[in-house]
C-alpha positions in Angstrom: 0.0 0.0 0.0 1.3 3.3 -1.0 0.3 6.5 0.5 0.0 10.2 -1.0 2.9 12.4 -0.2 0.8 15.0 -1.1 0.4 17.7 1.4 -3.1 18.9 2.9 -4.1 22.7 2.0 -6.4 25.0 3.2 -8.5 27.1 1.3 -6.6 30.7 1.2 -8.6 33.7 0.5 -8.0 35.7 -2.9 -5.3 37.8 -3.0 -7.7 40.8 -3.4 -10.2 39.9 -0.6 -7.7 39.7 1.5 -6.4 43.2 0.7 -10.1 44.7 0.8 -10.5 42.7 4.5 -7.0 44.7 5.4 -8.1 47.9 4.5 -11.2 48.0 5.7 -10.1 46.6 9.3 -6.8 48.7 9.0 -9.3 52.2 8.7 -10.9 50.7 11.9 -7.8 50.6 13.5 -6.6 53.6 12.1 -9.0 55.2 13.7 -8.2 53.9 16.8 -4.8 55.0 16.3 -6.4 58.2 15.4 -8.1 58.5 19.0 -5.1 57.7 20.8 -3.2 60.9 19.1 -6.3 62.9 20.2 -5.8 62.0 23.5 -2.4 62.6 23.3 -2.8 66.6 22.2 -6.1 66.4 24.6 -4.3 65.9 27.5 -0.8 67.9 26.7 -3.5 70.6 26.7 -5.0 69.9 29.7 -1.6 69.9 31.5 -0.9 73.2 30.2 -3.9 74.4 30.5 -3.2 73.8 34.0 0.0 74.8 34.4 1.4 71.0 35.0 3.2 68.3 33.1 2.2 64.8 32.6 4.5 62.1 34.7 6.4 59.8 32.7 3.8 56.7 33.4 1.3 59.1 31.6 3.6 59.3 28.5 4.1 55.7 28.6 0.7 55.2 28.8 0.0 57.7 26.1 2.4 56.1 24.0 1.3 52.9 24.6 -2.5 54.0 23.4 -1.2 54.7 19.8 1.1 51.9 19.6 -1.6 49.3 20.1 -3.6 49.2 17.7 -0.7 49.6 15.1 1.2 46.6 16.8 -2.6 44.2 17.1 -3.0 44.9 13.3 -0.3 44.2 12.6 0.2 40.8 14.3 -3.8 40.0 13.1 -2.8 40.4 9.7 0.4 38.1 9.9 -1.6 35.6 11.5 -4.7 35.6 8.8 -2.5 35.6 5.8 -2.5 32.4 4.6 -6.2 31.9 6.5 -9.8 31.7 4.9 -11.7 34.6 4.6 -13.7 33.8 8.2 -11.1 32.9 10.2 -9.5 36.8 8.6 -12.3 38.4 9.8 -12.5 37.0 12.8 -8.7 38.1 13.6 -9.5 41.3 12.9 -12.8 41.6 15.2 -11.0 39.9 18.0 -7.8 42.4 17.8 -10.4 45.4 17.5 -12.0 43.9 20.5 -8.4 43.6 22.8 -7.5 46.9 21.4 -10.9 48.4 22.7 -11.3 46.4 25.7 -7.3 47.6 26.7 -7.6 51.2 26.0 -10.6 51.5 28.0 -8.7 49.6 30.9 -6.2 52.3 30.4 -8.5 54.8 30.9 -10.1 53.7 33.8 -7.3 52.8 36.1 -5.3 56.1 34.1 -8.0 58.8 34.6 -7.2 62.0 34.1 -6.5 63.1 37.4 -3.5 60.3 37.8 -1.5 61.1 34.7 -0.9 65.0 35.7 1.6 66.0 38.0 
């Protein structure tokens, strides 16, 4: 009995679906990136507003915000590209999901009040 050396393969998604999937998800998570700058300028503003700087865990933090979602899409599209179409999509929605769920983590135990000096 002789058996197949043939290796198994999985169904990959279209070149072009794959690059409308990234750019769609990648303006989500631009935009993400895009709120993260905003709170960036929104609280530099704020310090000086109030005549204070922001520590240096408020930088990191800061930092950190716009980072993130460059960093998840990043990794969501390495990991779907040789994936189907579902499993892509699902990627994407799960790192939109941590990115949300991580930022809003950072700006509850980060309020305002903590990142001023």
């Amino acid at each position: 009995m002789t058996t197949s050396s043939v290796p198994e393969t999985r169904p990959t998604t279209p070149a072009w679906l794959a690059l409308g999937l990234a750019v769609l998800f990648g303006l989500l998570f631009a935009f993400d990136v895009w709120e993260a700058v905003g709170n960036l300028v929104g609280v530099s503003v704020v310090a000086s507003g109030l005549e204070t700087t922001i520590n240096p865990l408020g930088w990191v933090v800061l930092i950190l915000g716009i980072l993130l979602p460059i960093a998840v899409f990043a990794l969501a599209f390495w990991l779907g590209r040789r994936r189907n179409v579902l499993a892509q999509v699902l990627l994407y929605l799960a790192g939109l999901g941590t990115v949300a769920a991580v930022s809003l983590s950072l700006l509850a135990l980060f309020g305002i009040g903590s990142v001023l000096t």
